[in-house]
C-alpha positions in Angstrom: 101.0 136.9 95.7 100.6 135.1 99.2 98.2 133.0 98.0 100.6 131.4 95.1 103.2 131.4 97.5 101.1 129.1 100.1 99.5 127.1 97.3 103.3 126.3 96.2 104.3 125.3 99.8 101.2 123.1 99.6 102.0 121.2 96.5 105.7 121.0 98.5 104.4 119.5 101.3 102.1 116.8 99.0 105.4 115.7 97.4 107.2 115.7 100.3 104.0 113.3 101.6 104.6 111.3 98.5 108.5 110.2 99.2 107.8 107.4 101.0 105.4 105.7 98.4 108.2 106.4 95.3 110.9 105.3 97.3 109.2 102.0 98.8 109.2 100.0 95.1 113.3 100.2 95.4 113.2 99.4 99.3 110.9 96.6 99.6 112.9 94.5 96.8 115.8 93.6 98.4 114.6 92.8 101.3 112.1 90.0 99.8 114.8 88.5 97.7 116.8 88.6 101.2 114.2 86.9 103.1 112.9 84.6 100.5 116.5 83.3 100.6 116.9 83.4 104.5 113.7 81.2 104.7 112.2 83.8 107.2 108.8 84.0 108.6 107.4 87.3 107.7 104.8 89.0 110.4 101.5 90.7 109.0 102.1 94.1 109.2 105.4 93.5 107.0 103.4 91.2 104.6 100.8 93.9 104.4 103.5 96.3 103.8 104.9 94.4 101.1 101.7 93.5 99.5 99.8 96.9 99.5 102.5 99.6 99.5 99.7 102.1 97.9 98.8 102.2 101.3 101.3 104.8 101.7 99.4 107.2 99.7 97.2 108.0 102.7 100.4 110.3 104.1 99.0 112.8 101.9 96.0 113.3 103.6 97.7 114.3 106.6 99.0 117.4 104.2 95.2 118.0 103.4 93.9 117.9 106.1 96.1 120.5 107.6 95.4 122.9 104.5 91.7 122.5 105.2 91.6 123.1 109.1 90.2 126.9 109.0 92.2 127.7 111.9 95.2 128.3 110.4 94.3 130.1 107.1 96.6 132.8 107.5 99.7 130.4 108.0 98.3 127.3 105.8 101.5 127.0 103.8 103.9 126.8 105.6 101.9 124.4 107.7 101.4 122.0 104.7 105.1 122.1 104.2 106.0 121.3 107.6 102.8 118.8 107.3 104.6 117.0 104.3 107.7 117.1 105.5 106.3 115.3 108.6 104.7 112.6 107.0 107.5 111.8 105.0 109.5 111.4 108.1 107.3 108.9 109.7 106.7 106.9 106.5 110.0 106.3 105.8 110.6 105.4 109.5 107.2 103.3 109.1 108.9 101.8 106.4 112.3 100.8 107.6 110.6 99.9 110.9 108.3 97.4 109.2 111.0 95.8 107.1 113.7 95.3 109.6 110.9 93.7 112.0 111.2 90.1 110.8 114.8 90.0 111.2 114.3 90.7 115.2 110.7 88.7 115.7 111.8 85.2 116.4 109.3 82.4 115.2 108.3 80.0 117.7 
């Protein structure tokens, strides 16, 4: 019974990793019609951002990686939750970060 319960807080904390990528489609739209109409420079790391938002599908890794660390096999669940749940945090910041970063980077 343990075991289902930590392989369901696993496939939690994978989903959890996975907010960022479904939520970036819906995010990243506005802002180019906003600076496509603003004329705005935009700097690599948003471009890249823009461009290749699959990239965020390496947050998930993060959740694997601590599932697979053979130190914490008795508490690997919940450590893939609060993995996912993690990575989720600091894509979404990641993502917000990188698409507010034009409007304060001034072009020379």
């Amino acid at each position: 019974m343990n075991s289902i319960r930590n392989q369901g807080l696993f496939v939690a904390g994978l989903v959890l990793a996975m907010v960022p990528w479904l939520l970036a489609p819906s995010t990243i739209s506005p802002f180019l019609v906003l600076y496509g109409t603003l004329n705005v420079r935009i700097p690599a790391a948003t471009r890249l951002l823009i461009d290749y938002p699959q990239g965020l599908l390496a947050l998930p890794l993060f959740v694997l990686a601590v599932w697979c660390y053979p130190g914490w096999k008795a508490r690997r669940g919940k450590a893939s939750l609060s993995a996912g749940l993690a990575a989720s945090a600091i894509g979404y910041l990641l993502i917000v970060t990188l698409l507010y970063w034009p409007t304060f980077v001034r072009s020379s």
